[in-house]
KENU-645721 format. One record per residue (C-alpha): x, y, z. Coordinates in Angstrom, 2 decimals. Example, Ala and Ser with C-alpha at 12.3 -4.5 7.8 and 13.67 -1.06 7.14 Angstrom:
<atoms>
atom c1->12.30, c2->-4.50, c3->7.80 .
atom c1->13.67, c2->-1.06, c3->7.14 .
</atoms>
This chain:
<atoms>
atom c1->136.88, c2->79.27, c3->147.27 .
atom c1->133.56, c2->79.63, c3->149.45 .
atom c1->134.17, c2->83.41, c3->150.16 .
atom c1->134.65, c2->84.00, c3->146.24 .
atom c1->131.05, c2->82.45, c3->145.39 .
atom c1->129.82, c2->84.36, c3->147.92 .
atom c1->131.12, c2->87.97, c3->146.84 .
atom c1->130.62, c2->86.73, c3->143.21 .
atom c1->127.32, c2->86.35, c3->143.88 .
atom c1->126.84, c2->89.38, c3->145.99 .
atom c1->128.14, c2->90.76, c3->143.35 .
atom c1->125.38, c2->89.46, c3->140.75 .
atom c1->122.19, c2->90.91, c3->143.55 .
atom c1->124.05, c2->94.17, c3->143.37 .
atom c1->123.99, c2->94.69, c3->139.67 .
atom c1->120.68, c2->93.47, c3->138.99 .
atom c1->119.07, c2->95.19, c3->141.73 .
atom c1->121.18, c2->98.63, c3->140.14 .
atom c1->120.04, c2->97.69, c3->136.58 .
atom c1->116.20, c2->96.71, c3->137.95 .
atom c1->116.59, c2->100.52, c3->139.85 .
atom c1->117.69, c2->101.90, c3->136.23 .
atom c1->114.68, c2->100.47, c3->134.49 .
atom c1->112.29, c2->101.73, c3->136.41 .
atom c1->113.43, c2->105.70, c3->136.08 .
atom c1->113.53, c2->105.48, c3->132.71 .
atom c1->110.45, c2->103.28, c3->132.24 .
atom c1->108.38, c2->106.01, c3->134.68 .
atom c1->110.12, c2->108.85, c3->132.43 .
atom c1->108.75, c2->107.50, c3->129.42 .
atom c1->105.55, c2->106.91, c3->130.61 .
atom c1->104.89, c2->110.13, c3->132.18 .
atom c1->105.62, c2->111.73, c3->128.90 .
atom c1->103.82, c2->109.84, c3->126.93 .
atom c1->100.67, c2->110.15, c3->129.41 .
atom c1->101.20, c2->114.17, c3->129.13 .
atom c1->101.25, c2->114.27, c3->124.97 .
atom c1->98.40, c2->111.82, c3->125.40 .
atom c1->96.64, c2->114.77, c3->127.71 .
atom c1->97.92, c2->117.50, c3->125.28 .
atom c1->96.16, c2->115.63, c3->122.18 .
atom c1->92.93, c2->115.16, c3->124.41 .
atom c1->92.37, c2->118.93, c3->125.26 .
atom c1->93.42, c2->120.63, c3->122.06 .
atom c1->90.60, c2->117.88, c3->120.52 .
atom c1->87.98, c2->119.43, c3->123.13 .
atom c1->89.41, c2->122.75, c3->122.83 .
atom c1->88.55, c2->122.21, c3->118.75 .
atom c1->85.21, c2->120.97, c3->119.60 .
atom c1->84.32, c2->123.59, c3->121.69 .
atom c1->85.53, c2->125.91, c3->118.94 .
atom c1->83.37, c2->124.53, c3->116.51 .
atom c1->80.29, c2->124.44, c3->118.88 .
atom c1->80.71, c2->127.93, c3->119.56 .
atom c1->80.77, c2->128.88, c3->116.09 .
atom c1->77.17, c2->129.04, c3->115.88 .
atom c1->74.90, c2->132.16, c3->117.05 .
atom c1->72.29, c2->131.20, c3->119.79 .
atom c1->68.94, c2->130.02, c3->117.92 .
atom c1->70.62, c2->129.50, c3->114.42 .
atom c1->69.76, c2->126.36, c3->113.18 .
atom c1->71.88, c2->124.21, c3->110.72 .
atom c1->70.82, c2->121.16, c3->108.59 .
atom c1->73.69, c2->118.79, c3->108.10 .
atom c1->72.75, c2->116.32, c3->105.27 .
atom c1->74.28, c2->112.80, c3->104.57 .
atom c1->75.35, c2->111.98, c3->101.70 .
atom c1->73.21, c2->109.03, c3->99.73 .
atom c1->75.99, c2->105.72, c3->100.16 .
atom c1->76.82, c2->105.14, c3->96.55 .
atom c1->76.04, c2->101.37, c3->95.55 .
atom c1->78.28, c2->98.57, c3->94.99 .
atom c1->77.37, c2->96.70, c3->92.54 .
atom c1->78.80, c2->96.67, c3->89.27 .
atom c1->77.02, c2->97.85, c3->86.44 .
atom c1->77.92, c2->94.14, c3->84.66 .
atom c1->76.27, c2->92.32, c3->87.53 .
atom c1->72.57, c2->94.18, c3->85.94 .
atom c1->70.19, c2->95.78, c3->87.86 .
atom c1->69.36, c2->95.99, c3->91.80 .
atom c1->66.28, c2->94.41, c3->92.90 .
atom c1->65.08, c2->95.13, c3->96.71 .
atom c1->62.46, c2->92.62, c3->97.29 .
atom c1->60.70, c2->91.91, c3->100.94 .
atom c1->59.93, c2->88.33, c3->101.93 .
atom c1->56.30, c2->87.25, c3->101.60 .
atom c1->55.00, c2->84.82, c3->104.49 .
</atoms>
């Protein structure tokens, strides 16, 4: 009866340790994919950026304008008074 415990548990180390071994392939598969698609999305962003900064002839100059932020305030609340604190 001593001898089966033994092997039974044996038994137990063996599998985990297999399944534990398993685990970790697939886990460092995964993640070494995902790291390269993560490096592929990277450079083609720089790549694009580079592009872009490129674009332009040496000594051209270019305005870019924001846009005014439109107001939120509803037209029922009435009208929009900016007013500075006096001291």
């Amino acid at each position: 009866m001593e001898g089966y415990r033994v092997m039974v548990f044996l038994k137990f180390i063996f599998i985990t340790l297999v399944i534990f071994w398993f685990a970790g392939l697939v886990l460092r598969a995964v993640f070494a994919r995902f790291l390269r698609r993560q490096a592929e999305q990277y450079d083609a962003a720089v790549r694009g950026a580079k592009r872009r900064s490129n674009s332009k002839k040496e000594g051209e100059i270019s305005v870019e304008r924001r846009t005014e932020p439109q107001r939120r305030v509803r037209e029922k609340v009435g009208e929009y008074v900016d007013f500075e604190e006096v001291s």
